[in-house]
Biopython code that builds the backbone (N, CA, C, O; Angstrom):
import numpy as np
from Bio.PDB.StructureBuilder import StructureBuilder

atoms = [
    (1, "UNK", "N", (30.666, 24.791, -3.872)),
    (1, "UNK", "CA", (29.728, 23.701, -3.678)),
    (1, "UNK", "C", (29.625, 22.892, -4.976)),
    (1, "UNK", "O", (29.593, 23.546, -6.018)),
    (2, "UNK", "N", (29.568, 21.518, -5.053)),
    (2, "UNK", "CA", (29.817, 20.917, -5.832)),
    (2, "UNK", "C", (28.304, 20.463, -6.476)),
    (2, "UNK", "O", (27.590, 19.968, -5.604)),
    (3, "UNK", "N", (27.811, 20.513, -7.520)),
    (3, "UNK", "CA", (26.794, 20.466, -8.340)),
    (3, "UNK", "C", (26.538, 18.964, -8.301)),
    (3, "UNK", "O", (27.470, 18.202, -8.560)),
    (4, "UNK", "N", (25.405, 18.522, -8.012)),
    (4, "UNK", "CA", (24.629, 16.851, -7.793)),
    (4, "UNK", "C", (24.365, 16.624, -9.456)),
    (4, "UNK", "O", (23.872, 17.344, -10.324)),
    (5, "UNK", "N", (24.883, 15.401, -9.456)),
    (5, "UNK", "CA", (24.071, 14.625, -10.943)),
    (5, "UNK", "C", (23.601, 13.730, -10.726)),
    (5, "UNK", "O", (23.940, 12.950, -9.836)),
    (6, "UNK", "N", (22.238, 13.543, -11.860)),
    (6, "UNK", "CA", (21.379, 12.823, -11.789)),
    (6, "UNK", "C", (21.005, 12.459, -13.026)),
    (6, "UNK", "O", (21.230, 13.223, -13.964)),
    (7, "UNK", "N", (20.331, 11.147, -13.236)),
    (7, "UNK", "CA", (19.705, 10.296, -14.055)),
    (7, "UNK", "C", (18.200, 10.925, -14.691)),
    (7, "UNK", "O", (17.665, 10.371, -15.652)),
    (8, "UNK", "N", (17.701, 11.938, -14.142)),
    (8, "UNK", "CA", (16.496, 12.506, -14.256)),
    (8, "UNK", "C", (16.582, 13.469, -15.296)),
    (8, "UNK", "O", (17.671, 13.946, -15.614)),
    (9, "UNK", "N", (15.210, 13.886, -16.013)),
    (9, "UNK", "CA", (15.026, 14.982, -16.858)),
    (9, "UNK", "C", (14.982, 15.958, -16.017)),
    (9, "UNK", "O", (14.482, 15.693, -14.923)),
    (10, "UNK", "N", (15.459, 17.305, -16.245)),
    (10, "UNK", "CA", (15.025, 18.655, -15.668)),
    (10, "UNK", "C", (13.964, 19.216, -16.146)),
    (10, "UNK", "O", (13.618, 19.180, -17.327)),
    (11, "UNK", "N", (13.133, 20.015, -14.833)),
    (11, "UNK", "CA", (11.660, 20.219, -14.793)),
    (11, "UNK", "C", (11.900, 21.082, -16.217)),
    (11, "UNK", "O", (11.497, 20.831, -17.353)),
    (12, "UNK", "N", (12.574, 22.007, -15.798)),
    (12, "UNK", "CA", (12.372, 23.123, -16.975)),
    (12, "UNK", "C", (12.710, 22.541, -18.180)),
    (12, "UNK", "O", (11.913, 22.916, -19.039)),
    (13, "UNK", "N", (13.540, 21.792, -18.615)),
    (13, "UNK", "CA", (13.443, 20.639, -19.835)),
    (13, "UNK", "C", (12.063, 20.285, -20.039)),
    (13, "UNK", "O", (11.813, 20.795, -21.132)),
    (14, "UNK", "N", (11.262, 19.846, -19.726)),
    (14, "UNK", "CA", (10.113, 18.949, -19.419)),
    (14, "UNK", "C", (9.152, 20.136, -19.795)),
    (14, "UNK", "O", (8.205, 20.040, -20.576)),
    (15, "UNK", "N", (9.462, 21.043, -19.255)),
    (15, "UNK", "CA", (7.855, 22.161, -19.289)),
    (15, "UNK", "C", (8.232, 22.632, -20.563)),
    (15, "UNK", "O", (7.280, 22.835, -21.317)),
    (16, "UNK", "N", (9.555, 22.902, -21.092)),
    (16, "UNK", "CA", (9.704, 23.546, -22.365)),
    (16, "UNK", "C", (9.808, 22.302, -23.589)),
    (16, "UNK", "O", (10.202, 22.287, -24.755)),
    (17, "UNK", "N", (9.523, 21.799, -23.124)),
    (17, "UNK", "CA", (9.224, 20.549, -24.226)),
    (17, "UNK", "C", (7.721, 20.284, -24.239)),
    (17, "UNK", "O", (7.175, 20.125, -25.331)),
    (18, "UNK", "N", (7.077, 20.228, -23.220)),
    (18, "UNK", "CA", (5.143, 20.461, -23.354)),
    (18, "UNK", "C", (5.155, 21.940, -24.113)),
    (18, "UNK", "O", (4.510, 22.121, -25.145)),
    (19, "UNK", "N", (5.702, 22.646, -23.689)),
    (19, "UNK", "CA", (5.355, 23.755, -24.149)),
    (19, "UNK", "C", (5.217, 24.163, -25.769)),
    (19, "UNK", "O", (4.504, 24.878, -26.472)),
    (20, "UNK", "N", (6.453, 23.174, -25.925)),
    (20, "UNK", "CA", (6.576, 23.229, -27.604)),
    (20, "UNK", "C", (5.032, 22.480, -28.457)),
    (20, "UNK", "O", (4.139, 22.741, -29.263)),
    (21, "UNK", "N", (5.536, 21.476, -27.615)),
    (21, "UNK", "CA", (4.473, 20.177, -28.082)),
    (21, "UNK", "C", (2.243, 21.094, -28.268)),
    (21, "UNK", "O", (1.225, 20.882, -28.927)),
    (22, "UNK", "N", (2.813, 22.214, -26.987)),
    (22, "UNK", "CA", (1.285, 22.545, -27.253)),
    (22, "UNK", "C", (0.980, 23.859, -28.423)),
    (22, "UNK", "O", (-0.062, 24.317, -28.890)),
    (23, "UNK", "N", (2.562, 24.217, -28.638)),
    (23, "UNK", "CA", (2.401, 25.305, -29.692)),
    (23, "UNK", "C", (2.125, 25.002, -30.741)),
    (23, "UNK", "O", (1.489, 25.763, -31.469)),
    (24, "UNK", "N", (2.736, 23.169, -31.327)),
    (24, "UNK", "CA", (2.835, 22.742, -32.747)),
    (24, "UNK", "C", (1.562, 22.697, -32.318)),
    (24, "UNK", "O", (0.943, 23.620, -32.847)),
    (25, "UNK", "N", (0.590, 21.780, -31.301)),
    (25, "UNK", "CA", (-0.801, 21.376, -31.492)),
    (25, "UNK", "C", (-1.479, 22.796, -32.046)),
    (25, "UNK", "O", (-2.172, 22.487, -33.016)),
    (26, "UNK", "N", (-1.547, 24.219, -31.809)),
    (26, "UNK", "CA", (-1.795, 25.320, -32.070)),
    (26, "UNK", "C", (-1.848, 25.277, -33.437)),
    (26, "UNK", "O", (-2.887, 25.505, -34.056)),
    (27, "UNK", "N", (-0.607, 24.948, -34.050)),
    (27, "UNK", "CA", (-0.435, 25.289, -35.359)),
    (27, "UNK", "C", (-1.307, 24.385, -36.348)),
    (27, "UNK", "O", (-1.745, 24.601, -37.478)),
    (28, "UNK", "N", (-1.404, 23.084, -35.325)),
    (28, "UNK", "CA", (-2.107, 22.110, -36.441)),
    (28, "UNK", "C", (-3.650, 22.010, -36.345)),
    (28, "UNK", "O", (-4.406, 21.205, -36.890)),
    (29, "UNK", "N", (-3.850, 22.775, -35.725)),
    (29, "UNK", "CA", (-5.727, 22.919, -35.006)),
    (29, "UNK", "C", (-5.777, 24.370, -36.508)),
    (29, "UNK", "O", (-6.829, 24.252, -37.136)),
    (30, "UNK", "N", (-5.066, 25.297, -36.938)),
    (30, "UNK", "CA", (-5.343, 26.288, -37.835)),
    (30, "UNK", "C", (-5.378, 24.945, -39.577)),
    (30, "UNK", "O", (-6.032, 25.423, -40.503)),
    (31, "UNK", "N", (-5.000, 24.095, -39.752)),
    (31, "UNK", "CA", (-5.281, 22.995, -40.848)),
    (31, "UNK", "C", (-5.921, 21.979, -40.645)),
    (31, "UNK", "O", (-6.026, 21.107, -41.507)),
    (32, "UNK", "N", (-6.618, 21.875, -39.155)),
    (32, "UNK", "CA", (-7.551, 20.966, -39.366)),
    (32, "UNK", "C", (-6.956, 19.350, -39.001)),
    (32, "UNK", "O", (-7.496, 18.283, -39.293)),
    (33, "UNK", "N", (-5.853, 19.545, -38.374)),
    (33, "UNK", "CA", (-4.473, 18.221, -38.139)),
    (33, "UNK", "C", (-4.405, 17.935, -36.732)),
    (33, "UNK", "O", (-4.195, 18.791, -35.872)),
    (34, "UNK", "N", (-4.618, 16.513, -36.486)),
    (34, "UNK", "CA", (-4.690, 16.045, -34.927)),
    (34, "UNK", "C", (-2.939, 15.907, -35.120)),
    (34, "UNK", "O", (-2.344, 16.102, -36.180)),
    (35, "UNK", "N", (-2.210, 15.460, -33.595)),
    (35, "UNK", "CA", (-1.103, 15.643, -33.728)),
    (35, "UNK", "C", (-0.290, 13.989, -33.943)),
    (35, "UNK", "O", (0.838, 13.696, -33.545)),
    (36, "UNK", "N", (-1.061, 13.279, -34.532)),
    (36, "UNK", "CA", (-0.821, 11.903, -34.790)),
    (36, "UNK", "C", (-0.857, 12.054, -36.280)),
    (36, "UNK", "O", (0.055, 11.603, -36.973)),
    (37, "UNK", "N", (-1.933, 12.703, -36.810)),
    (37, "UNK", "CA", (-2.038, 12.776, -38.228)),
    (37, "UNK", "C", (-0.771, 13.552, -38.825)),
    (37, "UNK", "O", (-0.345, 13.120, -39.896)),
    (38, "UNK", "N", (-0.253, 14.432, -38.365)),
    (38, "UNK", "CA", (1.157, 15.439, -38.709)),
    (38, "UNK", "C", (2.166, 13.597, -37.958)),
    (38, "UNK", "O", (2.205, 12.763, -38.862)),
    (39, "UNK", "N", (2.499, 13.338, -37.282)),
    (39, "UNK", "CA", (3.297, 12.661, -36.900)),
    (39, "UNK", "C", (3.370, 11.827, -38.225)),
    (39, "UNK", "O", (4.386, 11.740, -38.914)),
    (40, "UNK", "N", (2.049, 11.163, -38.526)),
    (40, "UNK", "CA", (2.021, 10.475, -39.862)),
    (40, "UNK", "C", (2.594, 10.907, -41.070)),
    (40, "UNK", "O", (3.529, 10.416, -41.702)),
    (41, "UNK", "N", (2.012, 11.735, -41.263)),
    (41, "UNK", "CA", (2.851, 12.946, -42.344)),
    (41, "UNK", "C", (4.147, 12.836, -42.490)),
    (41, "UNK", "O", (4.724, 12.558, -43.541)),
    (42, "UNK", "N", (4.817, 13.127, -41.063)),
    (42, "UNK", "CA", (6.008, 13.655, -41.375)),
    (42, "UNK", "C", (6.784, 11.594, -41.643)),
    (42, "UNK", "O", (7.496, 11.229, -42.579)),
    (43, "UNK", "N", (6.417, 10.961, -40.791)),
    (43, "UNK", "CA", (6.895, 9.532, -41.272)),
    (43, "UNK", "C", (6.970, 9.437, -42.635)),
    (43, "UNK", "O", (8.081, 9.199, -43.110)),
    (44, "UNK", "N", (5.733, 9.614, -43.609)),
    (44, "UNK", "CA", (5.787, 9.517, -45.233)),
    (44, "UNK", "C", (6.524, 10.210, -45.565)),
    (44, "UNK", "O", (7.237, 9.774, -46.468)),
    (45, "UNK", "N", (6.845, 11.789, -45.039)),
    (45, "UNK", "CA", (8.083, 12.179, -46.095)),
    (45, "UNK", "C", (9.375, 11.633, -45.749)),
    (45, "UNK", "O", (10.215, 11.608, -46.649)),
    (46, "UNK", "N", (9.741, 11.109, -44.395)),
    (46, "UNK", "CA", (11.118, 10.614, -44.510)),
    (46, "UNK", "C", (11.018, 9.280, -45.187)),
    (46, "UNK", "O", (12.023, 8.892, -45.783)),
    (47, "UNK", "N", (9.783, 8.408, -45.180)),
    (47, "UNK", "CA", (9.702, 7.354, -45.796)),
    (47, "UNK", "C", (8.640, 6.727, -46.786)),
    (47, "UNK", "O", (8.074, 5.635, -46.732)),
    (48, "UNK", "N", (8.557, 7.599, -47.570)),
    (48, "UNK", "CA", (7.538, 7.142, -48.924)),
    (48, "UNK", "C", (7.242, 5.841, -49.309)),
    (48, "UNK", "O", (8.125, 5.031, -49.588)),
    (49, "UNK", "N", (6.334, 5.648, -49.334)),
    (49, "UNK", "CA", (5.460, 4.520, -49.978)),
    (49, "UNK", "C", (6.147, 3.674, -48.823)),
    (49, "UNK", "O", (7.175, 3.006, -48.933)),
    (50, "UNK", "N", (5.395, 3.838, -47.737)),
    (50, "UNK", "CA", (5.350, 2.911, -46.625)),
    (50, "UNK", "C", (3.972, 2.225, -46.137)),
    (50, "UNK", "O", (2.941, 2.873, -46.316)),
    (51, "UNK", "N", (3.883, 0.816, -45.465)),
    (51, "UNK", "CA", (2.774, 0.522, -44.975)),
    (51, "UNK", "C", (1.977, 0.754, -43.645)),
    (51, "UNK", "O", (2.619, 0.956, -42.614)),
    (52, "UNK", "N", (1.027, 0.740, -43.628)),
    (52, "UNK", "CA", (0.165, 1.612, -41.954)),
    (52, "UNK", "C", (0.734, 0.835, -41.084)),
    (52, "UNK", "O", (0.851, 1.403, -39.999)),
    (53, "UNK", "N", (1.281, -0.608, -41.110)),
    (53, "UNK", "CA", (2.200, -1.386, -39.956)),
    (53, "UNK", "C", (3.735, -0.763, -39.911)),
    (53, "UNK", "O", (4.379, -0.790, -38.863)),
    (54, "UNK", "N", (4.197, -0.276, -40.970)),
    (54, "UNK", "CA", (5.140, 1.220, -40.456)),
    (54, "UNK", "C", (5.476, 1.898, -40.130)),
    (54, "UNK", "O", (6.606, 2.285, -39.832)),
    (55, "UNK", "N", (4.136, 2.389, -40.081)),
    (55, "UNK", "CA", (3.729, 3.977, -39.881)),
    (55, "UNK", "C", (3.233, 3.276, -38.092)),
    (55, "UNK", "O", (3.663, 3.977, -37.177)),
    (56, "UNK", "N", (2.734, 2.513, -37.827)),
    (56, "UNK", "CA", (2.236, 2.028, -36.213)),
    (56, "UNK", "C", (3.470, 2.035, -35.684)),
    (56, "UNK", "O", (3.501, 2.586, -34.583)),
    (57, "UNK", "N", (4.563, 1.596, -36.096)),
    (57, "UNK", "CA", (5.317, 0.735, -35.025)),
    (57, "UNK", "C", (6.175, 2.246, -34.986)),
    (57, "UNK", "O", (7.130, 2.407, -34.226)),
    (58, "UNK", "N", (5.787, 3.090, -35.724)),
    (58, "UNK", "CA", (6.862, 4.555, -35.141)),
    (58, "UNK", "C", (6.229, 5.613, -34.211)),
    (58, "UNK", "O", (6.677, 6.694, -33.829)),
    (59, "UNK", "N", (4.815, 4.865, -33.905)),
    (59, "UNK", "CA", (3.551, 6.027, -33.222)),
    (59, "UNK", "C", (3.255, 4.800, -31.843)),
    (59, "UNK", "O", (2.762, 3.684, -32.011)),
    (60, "UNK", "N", (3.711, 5.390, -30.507)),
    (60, "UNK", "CA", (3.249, 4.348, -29.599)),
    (60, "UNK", "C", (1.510, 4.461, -29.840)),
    (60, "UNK", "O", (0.805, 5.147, -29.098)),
    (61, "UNK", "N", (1.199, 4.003, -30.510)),
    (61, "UNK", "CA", (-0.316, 4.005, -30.771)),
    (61, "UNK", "C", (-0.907, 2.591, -30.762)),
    (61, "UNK", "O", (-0.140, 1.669, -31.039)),
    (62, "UNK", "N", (-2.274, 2.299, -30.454)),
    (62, "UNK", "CA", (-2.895, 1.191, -31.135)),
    (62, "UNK", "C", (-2.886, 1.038, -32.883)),
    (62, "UNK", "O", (-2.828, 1.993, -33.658)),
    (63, "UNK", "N", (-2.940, -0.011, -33.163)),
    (63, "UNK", "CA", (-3.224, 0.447, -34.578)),
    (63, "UNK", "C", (-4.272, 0.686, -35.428)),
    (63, "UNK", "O", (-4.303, 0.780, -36.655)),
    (64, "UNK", "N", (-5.461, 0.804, -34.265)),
    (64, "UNK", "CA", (-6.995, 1.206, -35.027)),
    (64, "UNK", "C", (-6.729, 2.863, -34.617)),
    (64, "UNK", "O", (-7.424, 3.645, -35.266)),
    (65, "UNK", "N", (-5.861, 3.430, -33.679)),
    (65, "UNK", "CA", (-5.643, 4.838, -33.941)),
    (65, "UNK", "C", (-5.229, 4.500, -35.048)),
    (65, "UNK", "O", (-6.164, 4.042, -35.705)),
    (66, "UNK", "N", (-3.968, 4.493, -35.776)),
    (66, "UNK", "CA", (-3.694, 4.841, -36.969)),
    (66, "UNK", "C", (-3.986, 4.661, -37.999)),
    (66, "UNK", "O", (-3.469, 5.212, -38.971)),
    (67, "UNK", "N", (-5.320, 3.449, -38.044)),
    (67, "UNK", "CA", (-5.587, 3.239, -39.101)),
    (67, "UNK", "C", (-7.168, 4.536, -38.959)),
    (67, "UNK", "O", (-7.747, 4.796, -40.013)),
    (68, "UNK", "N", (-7.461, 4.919, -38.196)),
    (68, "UNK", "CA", (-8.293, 6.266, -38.135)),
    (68, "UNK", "C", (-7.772, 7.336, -38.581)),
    (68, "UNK", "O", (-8.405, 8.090, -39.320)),
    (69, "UNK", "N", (-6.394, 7.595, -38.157)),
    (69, "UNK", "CA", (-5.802, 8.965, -38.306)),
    (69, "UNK", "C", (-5.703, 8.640, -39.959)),
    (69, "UNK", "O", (-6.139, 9.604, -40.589)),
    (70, "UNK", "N", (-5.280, 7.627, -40.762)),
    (70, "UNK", "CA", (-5.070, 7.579, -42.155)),
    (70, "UNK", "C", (-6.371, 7.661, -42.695)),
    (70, "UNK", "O", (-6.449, 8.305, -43.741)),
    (71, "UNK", "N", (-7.286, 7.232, -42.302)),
    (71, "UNK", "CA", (-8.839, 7.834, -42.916)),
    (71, "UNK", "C", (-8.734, 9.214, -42.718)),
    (71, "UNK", "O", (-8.377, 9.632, -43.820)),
    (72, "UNK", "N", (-8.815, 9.983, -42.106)),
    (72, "UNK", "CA", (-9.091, 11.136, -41.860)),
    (72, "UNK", "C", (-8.078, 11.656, -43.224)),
    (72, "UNK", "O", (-8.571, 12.273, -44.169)),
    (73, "UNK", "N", (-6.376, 11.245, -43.141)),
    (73, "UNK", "CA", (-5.575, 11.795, -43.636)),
    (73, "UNK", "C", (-5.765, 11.370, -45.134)),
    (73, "UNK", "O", (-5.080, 12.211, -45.715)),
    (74, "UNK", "N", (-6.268, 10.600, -46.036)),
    (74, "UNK", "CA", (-6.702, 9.892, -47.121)),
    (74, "UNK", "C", (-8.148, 11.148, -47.415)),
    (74, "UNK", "O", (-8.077, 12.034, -48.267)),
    (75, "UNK", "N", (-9.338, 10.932, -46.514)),
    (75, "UNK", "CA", (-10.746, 11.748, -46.815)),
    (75, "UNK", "C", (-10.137, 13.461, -47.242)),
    (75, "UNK", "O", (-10.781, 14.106, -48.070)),
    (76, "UNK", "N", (-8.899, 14.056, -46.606)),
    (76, "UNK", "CA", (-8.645, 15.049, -46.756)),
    (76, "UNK", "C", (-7.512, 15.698, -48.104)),
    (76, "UNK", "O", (-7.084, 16.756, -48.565)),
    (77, "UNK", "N", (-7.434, 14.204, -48.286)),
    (77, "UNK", "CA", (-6.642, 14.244, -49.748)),
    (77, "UNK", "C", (-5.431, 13.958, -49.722)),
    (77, "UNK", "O", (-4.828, 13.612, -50.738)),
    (78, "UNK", "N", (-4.837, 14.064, -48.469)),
    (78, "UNK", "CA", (-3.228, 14.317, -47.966)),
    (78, "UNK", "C", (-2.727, 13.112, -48.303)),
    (78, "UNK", "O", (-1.501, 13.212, -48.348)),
    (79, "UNK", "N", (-3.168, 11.777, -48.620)),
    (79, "UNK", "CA", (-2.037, 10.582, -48.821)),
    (79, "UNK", "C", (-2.920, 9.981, -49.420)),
    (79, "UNK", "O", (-4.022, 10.523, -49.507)),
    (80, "UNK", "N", (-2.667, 8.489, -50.100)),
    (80, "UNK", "CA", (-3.114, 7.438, -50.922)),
    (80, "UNK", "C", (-2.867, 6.333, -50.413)),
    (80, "UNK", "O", (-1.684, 6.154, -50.124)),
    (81, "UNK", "N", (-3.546, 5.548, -50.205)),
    (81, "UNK", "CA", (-3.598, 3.711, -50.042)),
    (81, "UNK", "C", (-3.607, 3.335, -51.237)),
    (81, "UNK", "O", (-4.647, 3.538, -51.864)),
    (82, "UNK", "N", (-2.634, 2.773, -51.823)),
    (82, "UNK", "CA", (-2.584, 1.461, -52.700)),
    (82, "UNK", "C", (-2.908, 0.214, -52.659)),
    (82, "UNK", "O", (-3.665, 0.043, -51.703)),
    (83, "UNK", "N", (-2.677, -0.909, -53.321)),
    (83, "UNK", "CA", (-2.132, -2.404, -52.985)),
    (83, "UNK", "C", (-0.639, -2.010, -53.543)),
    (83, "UNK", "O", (-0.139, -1.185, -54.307)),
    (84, "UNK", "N", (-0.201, -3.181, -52.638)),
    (84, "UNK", "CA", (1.160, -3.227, -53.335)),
    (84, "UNK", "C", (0.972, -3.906, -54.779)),
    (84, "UNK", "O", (-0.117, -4.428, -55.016)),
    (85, "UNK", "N", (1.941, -3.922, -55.716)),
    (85, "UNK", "CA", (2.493, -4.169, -56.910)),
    (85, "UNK", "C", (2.475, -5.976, -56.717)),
    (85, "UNK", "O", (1.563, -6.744, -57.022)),
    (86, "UNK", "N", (3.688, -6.264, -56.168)),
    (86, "UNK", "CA", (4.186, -7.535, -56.325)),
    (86, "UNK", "C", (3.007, -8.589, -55.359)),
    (86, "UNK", "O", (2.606, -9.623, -55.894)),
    (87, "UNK", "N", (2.418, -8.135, -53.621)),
    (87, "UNK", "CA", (1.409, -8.691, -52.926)),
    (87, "UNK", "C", (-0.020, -7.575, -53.014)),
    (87, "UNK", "O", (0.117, -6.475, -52.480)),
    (88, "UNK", "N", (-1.106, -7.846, -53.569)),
    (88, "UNK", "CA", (-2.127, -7.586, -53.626)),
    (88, "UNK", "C", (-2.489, -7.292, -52.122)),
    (88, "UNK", "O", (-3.488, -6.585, -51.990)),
    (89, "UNK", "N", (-1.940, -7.651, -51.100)),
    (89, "UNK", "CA", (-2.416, -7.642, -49.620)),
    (89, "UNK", "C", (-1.842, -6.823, -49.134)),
    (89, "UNK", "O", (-2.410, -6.252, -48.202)),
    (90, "UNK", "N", (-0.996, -6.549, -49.369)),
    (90, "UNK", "CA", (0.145, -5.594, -49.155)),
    (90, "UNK", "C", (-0.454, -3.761, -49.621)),
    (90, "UNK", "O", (-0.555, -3.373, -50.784)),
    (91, "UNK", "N", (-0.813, -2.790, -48.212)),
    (91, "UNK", "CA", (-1.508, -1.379, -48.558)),
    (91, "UNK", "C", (-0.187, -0.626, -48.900)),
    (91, "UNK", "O", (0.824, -1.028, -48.323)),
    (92, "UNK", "N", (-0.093, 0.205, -49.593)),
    (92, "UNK", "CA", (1.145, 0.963, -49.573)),
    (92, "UNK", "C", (0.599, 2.399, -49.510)),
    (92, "UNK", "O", (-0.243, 2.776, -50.325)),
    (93, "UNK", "N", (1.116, 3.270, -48.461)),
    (93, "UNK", "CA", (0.742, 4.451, -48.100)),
    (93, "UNK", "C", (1.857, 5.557, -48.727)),
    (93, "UNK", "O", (3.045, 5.466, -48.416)),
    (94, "UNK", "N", (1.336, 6.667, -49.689)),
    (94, "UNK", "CA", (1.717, 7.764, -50.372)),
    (94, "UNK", "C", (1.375, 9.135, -49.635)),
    (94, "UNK", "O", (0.307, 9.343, -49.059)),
    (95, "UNK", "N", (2.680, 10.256, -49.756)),
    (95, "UNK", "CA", (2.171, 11.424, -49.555)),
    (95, "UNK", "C", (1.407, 11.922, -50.843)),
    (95, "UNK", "O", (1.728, 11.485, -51.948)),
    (96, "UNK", "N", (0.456, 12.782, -50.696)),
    (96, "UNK", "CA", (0.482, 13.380, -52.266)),
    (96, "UNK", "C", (0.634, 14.585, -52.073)),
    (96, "UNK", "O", (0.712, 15.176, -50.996)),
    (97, "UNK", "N", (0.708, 15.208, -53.692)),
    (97, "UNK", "CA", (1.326, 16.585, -53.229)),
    (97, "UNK", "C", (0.227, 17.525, -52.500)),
    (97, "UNK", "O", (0.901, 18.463, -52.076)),
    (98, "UNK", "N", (-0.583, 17.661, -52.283)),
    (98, "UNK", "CA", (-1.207, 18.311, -51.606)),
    (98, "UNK", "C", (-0.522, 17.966, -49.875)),
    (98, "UNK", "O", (-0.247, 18.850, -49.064)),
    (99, "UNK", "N", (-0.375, 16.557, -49.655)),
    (99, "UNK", "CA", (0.223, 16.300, -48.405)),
    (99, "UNK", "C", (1.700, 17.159, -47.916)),
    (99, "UNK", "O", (1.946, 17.399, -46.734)),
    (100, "UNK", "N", (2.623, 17.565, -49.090)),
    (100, "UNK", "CA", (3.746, 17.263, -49.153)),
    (100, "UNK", "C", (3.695, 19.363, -48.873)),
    (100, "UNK", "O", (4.467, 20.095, -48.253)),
    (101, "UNK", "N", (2.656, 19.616, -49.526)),
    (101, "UNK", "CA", (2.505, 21.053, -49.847)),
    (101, "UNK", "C", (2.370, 21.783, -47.785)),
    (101, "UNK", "O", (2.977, 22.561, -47.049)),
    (102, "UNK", "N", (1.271, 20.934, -47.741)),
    (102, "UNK", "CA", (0.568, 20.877, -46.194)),
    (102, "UNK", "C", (2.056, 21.077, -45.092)),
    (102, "UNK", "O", (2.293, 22.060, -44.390)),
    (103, "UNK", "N", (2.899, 19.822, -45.228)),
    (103, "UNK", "CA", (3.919, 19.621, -44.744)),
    (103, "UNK", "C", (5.044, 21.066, -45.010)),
    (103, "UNK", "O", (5.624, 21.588, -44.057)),
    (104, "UNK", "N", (5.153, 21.399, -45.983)),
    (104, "UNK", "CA", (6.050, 22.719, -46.419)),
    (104, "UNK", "C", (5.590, 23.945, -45.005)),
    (104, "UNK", "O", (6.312, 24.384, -44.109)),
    (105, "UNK", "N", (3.981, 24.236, -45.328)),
    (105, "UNK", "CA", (3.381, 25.173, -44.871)),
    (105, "UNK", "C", (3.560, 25.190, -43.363)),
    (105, "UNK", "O", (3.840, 26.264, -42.831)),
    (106, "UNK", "N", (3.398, 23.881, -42.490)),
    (106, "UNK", "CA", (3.739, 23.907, -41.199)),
    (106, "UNK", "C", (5.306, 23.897, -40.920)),
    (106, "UNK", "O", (5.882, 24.360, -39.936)),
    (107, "UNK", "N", (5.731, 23.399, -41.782)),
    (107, "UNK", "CA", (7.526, 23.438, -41.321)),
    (107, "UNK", "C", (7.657, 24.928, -41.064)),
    (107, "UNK", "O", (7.930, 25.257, -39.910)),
    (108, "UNK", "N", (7.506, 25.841, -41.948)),
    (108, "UNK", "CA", (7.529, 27.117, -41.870)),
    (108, "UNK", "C", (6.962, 28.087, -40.703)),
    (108, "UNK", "O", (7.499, 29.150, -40.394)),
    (109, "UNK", "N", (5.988, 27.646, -40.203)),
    (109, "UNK", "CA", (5.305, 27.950, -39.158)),
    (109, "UNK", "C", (5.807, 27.618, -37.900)),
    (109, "UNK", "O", (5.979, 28.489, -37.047)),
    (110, "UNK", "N", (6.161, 25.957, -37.621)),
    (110, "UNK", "CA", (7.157, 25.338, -36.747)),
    (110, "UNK", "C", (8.724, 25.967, -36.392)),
    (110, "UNK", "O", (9.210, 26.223, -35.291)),
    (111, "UNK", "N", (9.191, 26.081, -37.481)),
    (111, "UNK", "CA", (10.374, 26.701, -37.917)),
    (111, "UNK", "C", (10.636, 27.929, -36.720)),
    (111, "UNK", "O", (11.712, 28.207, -36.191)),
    (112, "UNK", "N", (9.150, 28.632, -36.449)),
    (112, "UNK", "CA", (9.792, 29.833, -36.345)),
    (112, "UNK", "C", (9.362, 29.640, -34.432)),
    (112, "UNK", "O", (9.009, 30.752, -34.038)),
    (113, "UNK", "N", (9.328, 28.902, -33.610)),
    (113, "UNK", "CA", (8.544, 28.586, -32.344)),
    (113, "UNK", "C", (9.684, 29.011, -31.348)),
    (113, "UNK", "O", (10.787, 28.521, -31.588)),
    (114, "UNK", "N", (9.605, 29.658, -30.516)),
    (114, "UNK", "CA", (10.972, 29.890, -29.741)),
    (114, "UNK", "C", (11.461, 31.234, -30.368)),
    (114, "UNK", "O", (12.306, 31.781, -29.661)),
    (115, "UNK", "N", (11.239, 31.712, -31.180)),
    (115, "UNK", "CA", (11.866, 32.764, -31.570)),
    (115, "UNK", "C", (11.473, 34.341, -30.755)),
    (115, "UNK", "O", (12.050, 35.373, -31.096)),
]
sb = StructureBuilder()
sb.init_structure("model")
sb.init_model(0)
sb.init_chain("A")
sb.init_seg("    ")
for serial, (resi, resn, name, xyz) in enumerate(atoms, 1):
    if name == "N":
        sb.init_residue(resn, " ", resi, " ")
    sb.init_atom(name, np.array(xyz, "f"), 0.0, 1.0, " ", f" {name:<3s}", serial, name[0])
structure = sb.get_structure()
């Protein structure tokens, strides 16, 4: 019998991909991390000293979510708002190391999901 293809995701694809998605939320509820604020995170380390219109257009989000999730992520120490250098108007968003430390600690934790 010849096997049907299709254009569709498979269920069990789909459930083991929520599934993941609710383990990281697990991991980030033990630091105190919504799962937009880690999404943020991980944007600054692939792309340092980026702006919150950066950081939006990689999060299907509004951008008063993200400009919330960066309060939260700023009040907790994890990143820095600047001005830019050359435009005064211009915010420039930093991990700091406490952010970068945060980020280590869940990779490690993530790392190990499925196992």
């Amino acid at each position: 019998m010849a096997t049907a293809t299709h254009d569709w995701i498979e269920t069990t694809d789909v459930l083991k991909l929520l599934n993941l998605v609710s383990d990281i939320r697990k991991i980030l509820r033990r630091f105190r991390l919504k799962l937009l604020e880690y999404h943020a995170l991980l944007i600054l380390r692939k792309s340092p000293n980026t702006t919150p219109g950066e950081i939006g257009k990689q999060v299907p989000l509004l951008p008063a979510a993200v400009t919330r999730a960066l309060n939260c992520l700023e009040r907790a120490k994890l990143i820095t708002r600047n001005f830019g250098q050359e435009d005064r108007r211009t915010v420039v968003v930093s991990l700091t190391k406490e952010g970068a430390s945060l980020l280590q600690q869940i990779d490690r934790l993530v790392l190990h999901l499925g196992e």
